[in-house]
N, CA, C and O of each residue as an XYZ file, in Angstrom:
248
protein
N     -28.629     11.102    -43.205
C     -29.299     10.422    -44.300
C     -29.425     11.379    -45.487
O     -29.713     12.555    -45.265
N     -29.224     10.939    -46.748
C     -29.145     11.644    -47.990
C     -30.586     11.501    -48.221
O     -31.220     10.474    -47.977
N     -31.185     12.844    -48.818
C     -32.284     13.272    -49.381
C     -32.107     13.514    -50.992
O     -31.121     13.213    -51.666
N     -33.472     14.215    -51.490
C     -32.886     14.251    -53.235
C     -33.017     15.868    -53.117
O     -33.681     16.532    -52.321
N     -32.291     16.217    -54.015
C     -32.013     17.991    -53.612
C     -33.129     18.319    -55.185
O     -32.844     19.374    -55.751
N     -33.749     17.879    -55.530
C     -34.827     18.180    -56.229
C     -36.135     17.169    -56.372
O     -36.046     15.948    -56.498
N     -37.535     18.037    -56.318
C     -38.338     16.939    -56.434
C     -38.443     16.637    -57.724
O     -38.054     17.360    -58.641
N     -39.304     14.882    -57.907
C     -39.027     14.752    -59.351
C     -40.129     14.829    -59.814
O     -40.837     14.207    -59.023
N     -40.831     15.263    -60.733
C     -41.958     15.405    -61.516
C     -42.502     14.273    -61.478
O     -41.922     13.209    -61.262
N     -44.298     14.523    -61.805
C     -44.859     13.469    -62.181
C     -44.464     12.521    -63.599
O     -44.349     11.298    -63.664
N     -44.323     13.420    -64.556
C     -43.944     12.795    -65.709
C     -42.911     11.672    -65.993
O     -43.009     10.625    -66.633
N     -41.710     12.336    -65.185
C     -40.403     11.655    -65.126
C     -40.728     10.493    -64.281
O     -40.351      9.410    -64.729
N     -41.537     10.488    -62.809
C     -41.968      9.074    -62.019
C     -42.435      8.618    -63.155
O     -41.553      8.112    -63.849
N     -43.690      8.601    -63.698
C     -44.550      8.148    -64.577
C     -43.778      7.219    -65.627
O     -43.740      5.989    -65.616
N     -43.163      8.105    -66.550
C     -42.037      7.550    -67.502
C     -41.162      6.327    -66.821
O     -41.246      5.285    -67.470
N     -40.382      6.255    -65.702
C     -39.778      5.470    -65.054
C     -40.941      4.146    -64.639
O     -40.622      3.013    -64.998
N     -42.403      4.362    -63.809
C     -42.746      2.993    -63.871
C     -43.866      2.225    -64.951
O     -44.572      1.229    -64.792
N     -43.669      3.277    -66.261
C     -44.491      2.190    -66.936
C     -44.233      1.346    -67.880
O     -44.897      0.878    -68.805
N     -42.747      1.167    -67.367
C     -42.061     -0.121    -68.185
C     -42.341     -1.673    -67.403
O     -42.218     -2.790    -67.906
N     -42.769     -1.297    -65.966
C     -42.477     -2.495    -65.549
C     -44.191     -2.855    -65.299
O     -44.254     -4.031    -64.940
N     -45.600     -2.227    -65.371
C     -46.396     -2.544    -65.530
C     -47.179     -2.618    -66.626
O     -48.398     -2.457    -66.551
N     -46.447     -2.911    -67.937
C     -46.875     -2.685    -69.250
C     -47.552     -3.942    -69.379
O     -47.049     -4.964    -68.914
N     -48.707     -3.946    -70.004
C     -49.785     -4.993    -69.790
C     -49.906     -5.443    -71.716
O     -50.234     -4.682    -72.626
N     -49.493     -6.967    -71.812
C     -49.215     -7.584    -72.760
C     -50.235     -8.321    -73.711
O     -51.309     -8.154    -73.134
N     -50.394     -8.798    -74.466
C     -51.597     -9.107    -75.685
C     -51.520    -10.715    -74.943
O     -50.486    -11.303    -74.628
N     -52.728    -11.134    -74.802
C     -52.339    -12.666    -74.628
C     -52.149    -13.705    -75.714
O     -52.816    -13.440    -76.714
N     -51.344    -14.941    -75.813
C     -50.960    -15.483    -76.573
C     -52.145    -15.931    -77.374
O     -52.986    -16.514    -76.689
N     -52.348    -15.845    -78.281
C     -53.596    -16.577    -79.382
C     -53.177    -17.990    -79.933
O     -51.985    -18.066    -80.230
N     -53.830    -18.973    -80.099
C     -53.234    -20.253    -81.009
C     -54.702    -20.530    -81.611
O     -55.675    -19.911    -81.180
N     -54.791    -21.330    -82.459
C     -55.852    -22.109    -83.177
C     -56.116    -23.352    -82.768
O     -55.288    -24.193    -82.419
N     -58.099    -23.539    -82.844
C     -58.331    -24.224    -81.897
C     -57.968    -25.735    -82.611
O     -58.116    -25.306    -83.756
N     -57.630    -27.080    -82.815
C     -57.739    -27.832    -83.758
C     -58.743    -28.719    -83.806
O     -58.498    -29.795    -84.353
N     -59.843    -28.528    -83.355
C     -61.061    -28.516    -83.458
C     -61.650    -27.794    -84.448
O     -61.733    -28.222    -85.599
N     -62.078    -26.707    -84.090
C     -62.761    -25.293    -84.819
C     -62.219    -24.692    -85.570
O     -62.821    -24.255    -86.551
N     -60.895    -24.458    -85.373
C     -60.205    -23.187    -85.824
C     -60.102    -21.922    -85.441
O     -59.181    -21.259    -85.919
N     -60.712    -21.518    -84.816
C     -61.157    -20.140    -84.302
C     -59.882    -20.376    -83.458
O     -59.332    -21.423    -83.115
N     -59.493    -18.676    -83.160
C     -58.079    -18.344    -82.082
C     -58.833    -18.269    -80.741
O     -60.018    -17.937    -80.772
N     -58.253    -18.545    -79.594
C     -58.462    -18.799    -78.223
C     -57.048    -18.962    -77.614
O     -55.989    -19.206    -78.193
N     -57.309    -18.759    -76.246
C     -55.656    -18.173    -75.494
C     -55.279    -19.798    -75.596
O     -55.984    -20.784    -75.811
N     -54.219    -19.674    -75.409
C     -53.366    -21.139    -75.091
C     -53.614    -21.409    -73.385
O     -53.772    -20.694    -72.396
N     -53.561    -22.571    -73.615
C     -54.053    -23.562    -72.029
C     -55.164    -22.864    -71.898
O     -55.007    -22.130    -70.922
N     -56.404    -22.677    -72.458
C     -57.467    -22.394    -71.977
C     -58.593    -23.153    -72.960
O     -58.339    -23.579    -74.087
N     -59.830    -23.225    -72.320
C     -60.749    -24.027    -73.118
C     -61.178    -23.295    -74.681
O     -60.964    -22.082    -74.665
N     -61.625    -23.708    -75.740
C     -62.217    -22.731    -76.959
C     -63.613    -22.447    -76.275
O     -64.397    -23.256    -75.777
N     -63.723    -20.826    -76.408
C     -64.993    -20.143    -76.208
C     -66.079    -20.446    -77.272
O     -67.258    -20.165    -77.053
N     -65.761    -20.891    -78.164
C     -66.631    -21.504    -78.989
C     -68.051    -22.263    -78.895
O     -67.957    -23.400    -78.434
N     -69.015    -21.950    -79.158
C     -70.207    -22.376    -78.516
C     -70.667    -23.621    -79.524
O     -71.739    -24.153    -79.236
N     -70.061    -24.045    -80.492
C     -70.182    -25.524    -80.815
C     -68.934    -26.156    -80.617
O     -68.841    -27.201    -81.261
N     -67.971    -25.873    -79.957
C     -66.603    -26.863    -79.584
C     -66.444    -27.050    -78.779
O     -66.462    -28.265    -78.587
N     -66.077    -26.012    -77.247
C     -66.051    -26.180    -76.178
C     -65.331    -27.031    -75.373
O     -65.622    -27.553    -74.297
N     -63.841    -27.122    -76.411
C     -63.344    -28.334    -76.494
C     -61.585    -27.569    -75.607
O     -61.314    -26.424    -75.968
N     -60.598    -28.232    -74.578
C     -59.622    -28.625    -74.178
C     -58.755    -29.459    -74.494
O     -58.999    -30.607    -74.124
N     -57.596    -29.259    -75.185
C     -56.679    -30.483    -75.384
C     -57.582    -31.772    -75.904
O     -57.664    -32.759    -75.174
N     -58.107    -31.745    -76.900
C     -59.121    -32.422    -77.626
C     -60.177    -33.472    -76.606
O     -60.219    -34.702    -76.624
N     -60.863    -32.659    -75.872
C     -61.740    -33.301    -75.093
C     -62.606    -32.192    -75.179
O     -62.356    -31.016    -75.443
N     -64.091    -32.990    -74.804
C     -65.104    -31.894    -74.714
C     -64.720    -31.441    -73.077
O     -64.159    -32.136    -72.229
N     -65.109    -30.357    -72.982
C     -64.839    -29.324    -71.573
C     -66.276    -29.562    -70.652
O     -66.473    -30.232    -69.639
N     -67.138    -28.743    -71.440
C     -68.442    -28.511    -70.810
C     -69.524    -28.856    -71.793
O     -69.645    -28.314    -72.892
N     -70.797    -30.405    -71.003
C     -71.831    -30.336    -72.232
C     -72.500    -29.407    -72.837
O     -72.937    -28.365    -72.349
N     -72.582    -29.807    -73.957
C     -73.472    -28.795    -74.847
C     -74.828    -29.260    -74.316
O     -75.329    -30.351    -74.046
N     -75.321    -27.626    -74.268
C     -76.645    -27.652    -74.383
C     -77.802    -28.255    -75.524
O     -77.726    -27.955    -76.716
N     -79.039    -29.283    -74.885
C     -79.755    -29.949    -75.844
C     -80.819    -29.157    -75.619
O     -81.855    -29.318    -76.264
């Protein structure tokens, strides 16, 4: 069985896997409700909209 005839540095591992766990911005869109940006497919965090694909999500508090 073939071995590696040198060990490889941390740096060089390092360099090699942090292409494939590079951690990405999540998508932003505008709410068309509010306006305010919120991720796509997710509800607006918005505490007077609270709104999904133009439905209310969760009642507002009275």
């Amino acid at each position: 069985m073939i071995s590696p005839k040198r060990r490889t540095s941390k740096a060089r591992r390092d360099k090699r896997r942090k292409q494939t766990w590079k951690i990405s911005m999540p998508n932003l869109v505008k709410c068309p409700k509010c306006g305010e940006l919120a991720q796509s497919h997710r509800m607006c965090k918005n505490k007077n909209c609270q709104t999904y694909n133009g439905r209310e999500v969760l009642p507002l508090a009275e």
